[in-house]
N, C-alpha and C positions, 0 to 999 in steps of 0.2 A: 264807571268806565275808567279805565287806567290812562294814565298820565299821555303815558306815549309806551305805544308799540309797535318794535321793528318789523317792520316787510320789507320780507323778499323782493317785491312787486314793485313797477319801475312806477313813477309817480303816472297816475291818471290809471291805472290799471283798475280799479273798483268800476270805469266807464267804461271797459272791452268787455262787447260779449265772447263768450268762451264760442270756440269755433270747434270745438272736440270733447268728445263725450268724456266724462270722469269718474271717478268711483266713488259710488256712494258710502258715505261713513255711517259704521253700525248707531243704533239707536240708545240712548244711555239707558243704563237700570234704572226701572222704576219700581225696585221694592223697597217695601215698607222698612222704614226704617225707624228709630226714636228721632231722630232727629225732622226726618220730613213730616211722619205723625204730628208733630206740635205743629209745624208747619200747616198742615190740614187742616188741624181744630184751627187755628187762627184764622184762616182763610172762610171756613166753615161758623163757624161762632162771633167772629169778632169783625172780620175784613169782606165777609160777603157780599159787598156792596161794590168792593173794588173789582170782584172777576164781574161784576154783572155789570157794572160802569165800562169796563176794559173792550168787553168782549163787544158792547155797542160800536166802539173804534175801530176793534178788530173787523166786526162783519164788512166795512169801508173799503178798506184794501187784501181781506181774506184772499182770495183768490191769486191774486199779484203774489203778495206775502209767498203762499203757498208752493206758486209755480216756479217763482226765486230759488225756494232753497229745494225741491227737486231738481230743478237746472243744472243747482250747485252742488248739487249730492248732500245737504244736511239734514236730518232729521226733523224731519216737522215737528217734533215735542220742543226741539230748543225754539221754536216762536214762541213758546212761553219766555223767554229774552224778553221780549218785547212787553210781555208784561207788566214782567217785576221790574223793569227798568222804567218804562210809563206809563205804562197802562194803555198800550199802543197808540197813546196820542201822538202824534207830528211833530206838536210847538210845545211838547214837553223842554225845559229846562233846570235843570240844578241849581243848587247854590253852590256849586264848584264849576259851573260853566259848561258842562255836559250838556248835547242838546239833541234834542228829536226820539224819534221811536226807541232808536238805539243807543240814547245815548253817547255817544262819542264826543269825547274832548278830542279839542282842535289839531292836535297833531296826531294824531289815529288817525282822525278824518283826514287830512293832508294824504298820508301814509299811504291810504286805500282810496285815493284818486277824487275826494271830494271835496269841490271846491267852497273856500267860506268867500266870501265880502260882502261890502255894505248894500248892495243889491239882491243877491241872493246867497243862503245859505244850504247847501245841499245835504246836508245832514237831518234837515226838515223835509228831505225829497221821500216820499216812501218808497220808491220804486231803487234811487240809486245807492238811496241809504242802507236798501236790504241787499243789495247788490255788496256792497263795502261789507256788512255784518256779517253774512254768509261766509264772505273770503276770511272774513278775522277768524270765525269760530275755528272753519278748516285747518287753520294755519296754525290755532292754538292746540287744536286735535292732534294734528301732526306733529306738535312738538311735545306733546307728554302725553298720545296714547291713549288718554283717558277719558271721560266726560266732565266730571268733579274738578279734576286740576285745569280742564280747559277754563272751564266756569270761572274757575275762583280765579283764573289769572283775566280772563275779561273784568270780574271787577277789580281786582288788585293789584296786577298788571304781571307782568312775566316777570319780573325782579324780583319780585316778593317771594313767586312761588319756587322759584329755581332759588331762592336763600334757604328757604324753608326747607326744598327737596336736599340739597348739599348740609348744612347744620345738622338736620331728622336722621339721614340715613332710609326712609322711607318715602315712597311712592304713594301712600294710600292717602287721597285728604281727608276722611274721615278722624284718622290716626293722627294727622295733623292739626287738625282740630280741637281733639282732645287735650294733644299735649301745648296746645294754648299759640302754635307760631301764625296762625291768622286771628285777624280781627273779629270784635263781633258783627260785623257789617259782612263781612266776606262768610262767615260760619253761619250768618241765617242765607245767606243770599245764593246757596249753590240748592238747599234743601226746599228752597222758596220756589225756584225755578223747578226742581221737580214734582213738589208736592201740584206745582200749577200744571203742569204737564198730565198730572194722573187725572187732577179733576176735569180737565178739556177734555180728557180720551172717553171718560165716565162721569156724565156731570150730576144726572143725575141720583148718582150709588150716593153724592154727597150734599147732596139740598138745593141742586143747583137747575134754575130752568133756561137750558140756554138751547139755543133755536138748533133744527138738526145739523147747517151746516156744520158747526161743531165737531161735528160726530159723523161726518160723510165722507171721514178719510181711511175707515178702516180695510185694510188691504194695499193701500198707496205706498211708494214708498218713505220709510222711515215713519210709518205709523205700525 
């Protein structure tokens, strides 16, 4: 999760429920690519343990999760977020101070209306955390259009990606990739979130036994 990322949104805004309907944002590509491929086989061969572990968390607040980001108009594939960032546990924390489902460091969290202190920390909240995460993705949506660039700037923050767009000449982050302007924490971490998106939608095309909720969204929006 990036440092700090500016909002629009006046402080406490992640705690307003929206009072008007809004437009739901298209669904990111999920093809096959080399790059999410590897991704697959890891998750398939190596890290299987993690979507089976994850998804036990997930089935906890599934629902909530869900309803959040139709609310919000985001695509239900980016709950795989939650994933690769915790493994939808709560009192997930980093060793850079990130904390909860969503990971959010402390001035993101701030930014999107969620309060920390030594009492309670809202970022551990699941309900206003996804509330906050929802609003960030949209916001990062809206500002490069795309799904990839949004990604890569929730983990690397919008500075990074808007150097790289200006320096590059290019919009595409696969292309930025290649030519080496992201890290390798940001270049597995956009293909991570989608390769996890393809196995939730299809779990078991890939070795995977995970209960039907899972899979009881097809038709919904942003499945």
């Amino acid at each position: 999760m990036p440092e700090s990322v500016k909002s629009s949104k006046a402080p406490g805004y992640g705690r307003i429920p929206r009072v008007f309907a809004i437009e739901q944002l298209p669904a990111p590509e999920l093809k096959i690519r080399p790059e999410i491929s590897r991704e697959l086989s890891r998750f398939k061969n190596r890290e299987q343990k993690i979507i089976q572990v994850a998804h036990e968390f997930r089935k906890k607040h599934y629902r909530t999760l869900k309803q959040i980001f139709i609310d919000e108009g985001i695509p239900l594939e980016l709950l795989s977020v939650a994933l690769v960032e915790s493994g939808y546990r709560t009192d997930a924390r980093s060793s850079q101070g990130a904390v909860g489902m969503w990971q959010f460091m402390k001035p993101t969290a701030k930014a999107y209306g969620l309060s920390i202190g030594f009492l309670e920390d809202q970022r551990k909240d699941p309900v206003l955390s996804t509330i906050a995460a929802a609003r960030l993705l949209r916001d990062l949506y809206e500002a490069y259009n795309d799904w990839p660039l949004a990604l890569a700037a929730y983990n690397a923050g919008p500075a990074r990606v808007d150097r790289a767009l200006v320096d590059s000449g290019s919009k595409d982050y696969w292309e930025l990739c290649t030519k080496g302007y992201f890290g390798t924490e940001t270049q597995r971490f956009v293909p991570k979130i989608l390769a996890a998106a393809i196995i939730e939608k299809n779990p078991t095309l890939y070795g995977f036994n995970l209960e039907e909720e899972t899979n009881g969204d097809q038709g919904r929006p942003g499945v």
